[in-house]
LUMZA-456655 format. One record per residue: residue number from 1; residue in one letter; z, y, x of N, C-alpha, C in turn. Coordinates in steps of 0.05 Angstrom, whole numbers, always signed. Atoms other than C-alpha are relative to their C-alpha. Layout:
% LUMZA-456655
    i  aa     n_z     n_y     n_x    ca_z    ca_y    ca_x     c_z     c_y     c_x
  NUM   A       Z       Y       X       Z       Y       X       Z       Y       X
...
//
This chain:
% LUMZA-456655
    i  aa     n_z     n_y     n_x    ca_z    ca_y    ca_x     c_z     c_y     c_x
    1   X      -6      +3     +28   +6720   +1108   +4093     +28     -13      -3
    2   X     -19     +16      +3   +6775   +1067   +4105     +27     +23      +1
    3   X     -15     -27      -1   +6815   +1132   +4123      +5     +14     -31
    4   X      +3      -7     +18   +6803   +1156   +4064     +12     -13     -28
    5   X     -11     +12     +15   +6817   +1100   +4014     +34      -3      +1
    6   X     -35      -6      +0   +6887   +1092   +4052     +17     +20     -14
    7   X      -6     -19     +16   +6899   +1159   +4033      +4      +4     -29
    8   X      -1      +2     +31   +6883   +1153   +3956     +25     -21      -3
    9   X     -16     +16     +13   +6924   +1089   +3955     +28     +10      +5
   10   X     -20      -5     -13   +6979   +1122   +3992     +21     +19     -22
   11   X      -3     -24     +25   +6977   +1190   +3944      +8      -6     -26
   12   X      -2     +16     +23   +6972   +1155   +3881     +15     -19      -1
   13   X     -21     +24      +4   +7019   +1103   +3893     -14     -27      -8
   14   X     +25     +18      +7   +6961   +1049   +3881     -10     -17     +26
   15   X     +15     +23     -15   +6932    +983   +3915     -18      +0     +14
   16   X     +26      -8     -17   +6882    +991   +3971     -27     -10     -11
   17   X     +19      +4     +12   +6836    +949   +3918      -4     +16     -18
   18   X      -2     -20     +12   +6854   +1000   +3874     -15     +28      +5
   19   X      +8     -32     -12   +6837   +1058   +3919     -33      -4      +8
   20   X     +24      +1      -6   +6777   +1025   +3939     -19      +9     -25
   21   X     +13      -7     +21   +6748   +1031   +3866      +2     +23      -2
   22   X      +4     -35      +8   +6769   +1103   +3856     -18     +11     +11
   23   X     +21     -10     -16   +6736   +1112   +3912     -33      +2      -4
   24   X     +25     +11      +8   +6671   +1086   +3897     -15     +12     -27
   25   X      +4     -11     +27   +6671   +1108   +3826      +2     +29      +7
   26   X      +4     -29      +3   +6679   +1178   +3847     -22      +5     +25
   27   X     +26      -3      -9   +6623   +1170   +3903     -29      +1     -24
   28   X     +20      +0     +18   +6579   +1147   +3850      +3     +14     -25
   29   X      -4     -30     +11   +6591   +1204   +3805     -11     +20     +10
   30   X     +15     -16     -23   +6576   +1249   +3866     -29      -5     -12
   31   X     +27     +10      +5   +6514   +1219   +3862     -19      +5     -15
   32   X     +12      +0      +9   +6492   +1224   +3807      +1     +30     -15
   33   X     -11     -27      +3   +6512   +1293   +3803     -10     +22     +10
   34   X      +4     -17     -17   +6479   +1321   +3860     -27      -4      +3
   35   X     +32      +4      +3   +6401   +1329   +3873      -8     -34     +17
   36   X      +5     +27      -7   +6369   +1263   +3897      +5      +6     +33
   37   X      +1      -8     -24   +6360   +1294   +3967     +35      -8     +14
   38   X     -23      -2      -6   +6433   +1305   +3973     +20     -29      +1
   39   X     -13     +23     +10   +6456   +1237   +3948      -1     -23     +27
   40   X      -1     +18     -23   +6439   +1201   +4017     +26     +12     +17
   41   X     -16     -13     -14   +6499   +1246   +4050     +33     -17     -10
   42   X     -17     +21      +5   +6547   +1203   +4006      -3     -20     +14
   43   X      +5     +29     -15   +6518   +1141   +4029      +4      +6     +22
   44   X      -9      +1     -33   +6523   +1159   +4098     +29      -3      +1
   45   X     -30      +5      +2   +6597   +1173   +4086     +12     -23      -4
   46   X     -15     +24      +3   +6615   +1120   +4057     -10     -24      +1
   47   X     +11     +14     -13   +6569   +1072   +4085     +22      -1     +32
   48   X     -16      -1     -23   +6619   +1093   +4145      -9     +13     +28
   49   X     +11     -18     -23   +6575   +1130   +4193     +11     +23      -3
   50   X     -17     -23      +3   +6614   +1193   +4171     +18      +8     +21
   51   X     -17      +0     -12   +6655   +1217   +4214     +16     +26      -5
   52   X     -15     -23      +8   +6677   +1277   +4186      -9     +28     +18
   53   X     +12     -26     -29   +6639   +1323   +4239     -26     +15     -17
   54   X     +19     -15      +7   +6586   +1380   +4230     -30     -18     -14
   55   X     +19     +11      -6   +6538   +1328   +4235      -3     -30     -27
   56   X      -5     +21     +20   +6559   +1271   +4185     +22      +3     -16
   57   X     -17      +0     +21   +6607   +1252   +4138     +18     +28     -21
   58   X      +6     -18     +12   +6636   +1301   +4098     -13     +38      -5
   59   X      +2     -17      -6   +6627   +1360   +4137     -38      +7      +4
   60   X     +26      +3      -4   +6552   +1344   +4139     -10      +2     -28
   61   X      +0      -5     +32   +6554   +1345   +4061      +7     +20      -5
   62   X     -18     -18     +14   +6598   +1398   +4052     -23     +22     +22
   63   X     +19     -14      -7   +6537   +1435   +4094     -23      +3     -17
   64   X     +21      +5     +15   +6477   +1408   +4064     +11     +16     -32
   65   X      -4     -18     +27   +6511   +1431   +3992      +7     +32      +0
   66   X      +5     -22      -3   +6525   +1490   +4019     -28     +26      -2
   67   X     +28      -7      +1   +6453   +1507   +4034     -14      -6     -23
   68   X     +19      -5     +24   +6427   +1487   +3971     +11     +18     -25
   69   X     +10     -16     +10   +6467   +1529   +3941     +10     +39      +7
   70   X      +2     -24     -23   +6449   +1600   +3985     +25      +1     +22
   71   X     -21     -10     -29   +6503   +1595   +4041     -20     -14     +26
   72   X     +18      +8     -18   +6455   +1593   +4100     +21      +8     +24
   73   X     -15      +1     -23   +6495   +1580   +4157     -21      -4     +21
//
């Protein structure tokens, strides 16, 4: 996550306390956006277990939403 925030603060020209809220605020958005099931795949991410692999972080999301909606990989 911390990868990540850097990035926003970097992009945006903004405060790593800064970036940390965007951040956050647009996880929890996600959230509440996506079926309940799905909503633990944030948390993992940005809980920091993510790692960006098939298996976790976004690429583990960006699966799971896939499959719910019809891309069966």
């Amino acid at each position: 996550m911390e990868e990540l925030i850097g990035r926003v603060a970097e992009r945006a020209g903004i405060s790593q306390e800064q970036a940390q809220t965007a951040v956050n605020t647009v996880a929890e958005f996600l959230k509440e956006k996506v079926p309940a099931p799905y909503s633990s795949y944030i948390d993992n991410f940005m809980g920091g277990s993510g790692s960006g692999g098939a298996e976790g972080g976004l690429g583990g999301m960006a699966g799971g939403l896939g499959g719910m909606f019809g891309n069966k990989e």
